[in-house]
C-alpha positions as CSV (number, residue, x, y, z in Angstrom):
1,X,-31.0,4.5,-5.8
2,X,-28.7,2.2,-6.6
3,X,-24.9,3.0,-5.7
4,X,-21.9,1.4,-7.7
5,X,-18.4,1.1,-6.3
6,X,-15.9,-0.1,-9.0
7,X,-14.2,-3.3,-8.6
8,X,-10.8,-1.8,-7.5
9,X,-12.1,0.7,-5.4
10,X,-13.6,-1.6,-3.0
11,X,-10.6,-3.9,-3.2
12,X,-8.2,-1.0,-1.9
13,X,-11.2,0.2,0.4
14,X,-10.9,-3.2,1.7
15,X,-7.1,-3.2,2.1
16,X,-6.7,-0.1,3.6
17,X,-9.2,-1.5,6.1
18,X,-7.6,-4.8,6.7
19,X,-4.3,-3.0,7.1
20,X,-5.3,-0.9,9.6
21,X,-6.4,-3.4,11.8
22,X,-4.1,-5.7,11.7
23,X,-1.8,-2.3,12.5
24,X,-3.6,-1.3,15.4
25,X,-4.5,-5.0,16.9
26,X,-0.9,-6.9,15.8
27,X,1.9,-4.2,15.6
28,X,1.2,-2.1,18.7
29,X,-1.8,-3.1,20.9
30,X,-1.7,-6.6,21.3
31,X,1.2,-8.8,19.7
32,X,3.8,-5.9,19.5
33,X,4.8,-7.9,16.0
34,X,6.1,-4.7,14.5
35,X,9.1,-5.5,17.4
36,X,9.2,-9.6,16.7
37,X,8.9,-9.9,12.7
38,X,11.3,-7.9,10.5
39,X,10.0,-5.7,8.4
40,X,6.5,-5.9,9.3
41,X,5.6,-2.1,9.5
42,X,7.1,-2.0,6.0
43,X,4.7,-4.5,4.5
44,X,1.6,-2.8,6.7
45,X,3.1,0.7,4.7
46,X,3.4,-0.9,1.4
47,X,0.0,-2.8,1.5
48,X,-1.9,0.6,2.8
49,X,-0.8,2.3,0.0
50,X,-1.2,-0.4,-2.6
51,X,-5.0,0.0,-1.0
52,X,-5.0,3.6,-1.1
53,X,-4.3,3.7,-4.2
54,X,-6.9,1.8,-5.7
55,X,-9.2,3.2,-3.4
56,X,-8.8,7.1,-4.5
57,X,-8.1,5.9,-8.2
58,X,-9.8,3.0,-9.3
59,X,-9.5,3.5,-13.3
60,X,-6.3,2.9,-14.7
61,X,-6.1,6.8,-16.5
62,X,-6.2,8.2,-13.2
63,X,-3.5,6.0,-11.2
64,X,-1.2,9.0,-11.7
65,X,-2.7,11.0,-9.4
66,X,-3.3,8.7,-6.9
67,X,0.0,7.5,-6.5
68,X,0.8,11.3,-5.8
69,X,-2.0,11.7,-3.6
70,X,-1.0,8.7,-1.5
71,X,3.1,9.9,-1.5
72,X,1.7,13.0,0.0
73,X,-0.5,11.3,2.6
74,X,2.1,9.3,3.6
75,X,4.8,12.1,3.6
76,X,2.2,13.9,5.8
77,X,2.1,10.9,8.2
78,X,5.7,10.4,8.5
79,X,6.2,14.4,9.2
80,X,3.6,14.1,11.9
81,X,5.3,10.7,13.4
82,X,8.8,12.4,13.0
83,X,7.7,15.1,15.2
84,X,6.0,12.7,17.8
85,X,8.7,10.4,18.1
86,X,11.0,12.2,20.6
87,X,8.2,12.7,22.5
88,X,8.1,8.6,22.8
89,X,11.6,8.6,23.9
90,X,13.0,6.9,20.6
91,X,16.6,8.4,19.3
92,X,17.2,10.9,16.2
93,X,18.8,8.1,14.0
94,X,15.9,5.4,15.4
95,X,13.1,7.6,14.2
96,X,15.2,9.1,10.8
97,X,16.0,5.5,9.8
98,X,12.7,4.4,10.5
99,X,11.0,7.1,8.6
100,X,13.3,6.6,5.5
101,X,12.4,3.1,5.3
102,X,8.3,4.1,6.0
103,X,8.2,6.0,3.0
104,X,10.4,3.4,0.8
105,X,7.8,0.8,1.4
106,X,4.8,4.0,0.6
107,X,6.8,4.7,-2.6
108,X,6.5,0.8,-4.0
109,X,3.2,0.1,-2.4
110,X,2.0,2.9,-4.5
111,X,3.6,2.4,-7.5
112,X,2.9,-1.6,-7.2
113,X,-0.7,-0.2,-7.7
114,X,0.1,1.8,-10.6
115,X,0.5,-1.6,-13.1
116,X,-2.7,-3.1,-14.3
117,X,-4.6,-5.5,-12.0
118,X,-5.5,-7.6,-14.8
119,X,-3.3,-8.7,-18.2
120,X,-4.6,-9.6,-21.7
121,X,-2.0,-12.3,-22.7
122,X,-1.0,-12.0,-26.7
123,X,-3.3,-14.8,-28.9
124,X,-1.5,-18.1,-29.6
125,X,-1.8,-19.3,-32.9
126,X,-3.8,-22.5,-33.9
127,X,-1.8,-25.4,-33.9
128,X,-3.8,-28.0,-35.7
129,X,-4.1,-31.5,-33.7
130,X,-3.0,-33.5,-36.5
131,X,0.4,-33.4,-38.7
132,X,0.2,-32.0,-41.7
């Protein structure tokens, strides 16, 4: 049995993946880059949901409800992290700020995903080669 995974599925598959690591190994394990390079756990939010997105809704008709269903994920995660932070001794507005900003970049990483991933450009007319 054979087992086919649409184009955009696998591509946001794939993103979510590479997002994740490079989360785990760059912004808080190893290189601490979420500290060094501004704006860095924004772009790891907005490219996780961009994936997410095409992951749970490949076709174009159904993009809708992904983009809802990833929102809600990521309002999920931030609740969860809101409640953890104190517990990591980071401030009210620290954590507040921070989870404003975390679900900004979810909100137009999602919707980024909702346009089409390829275009159809209008037909030129014929232009003949030689004046008439």
């Amino acid at each position: 049995m054979t087992v086919l995974i649409p184009t955009a599925r696998a591509w946001g598959a794939a993103l979510v993946a590479a997002s994740f690591t490079v989360a785990v190994v760059e912004s808080g394990v190893l290189f601490h880059a979420d500290q060094v390079i501004p704006g860095w756990d924004k772009a790891i939010h907005a490219a996780c949901a961009f994936g997410l997105v095409l992951a749970l809704s490949p076709t174009p008709d159904r993009r809708r409800r992904g983009i809802v269903a990833v929102i809600a994920i990521g309002l999920a995660w931030e609740a969860a992290q809101f409640w953890l932070d104190p517990l990591q001794g980071h401030t009210v507005a620290l954590y507040a700020v921070d989870t404003v900003t975390d679900l900004t970049a979810d909100v137009i990483g999602a919707l980024a995903a909702a346009r089409p991933l390829t275009r159809t450009a209008a037909p030129r007319p014929i232009r003949s080669a030689t004046p008439r």
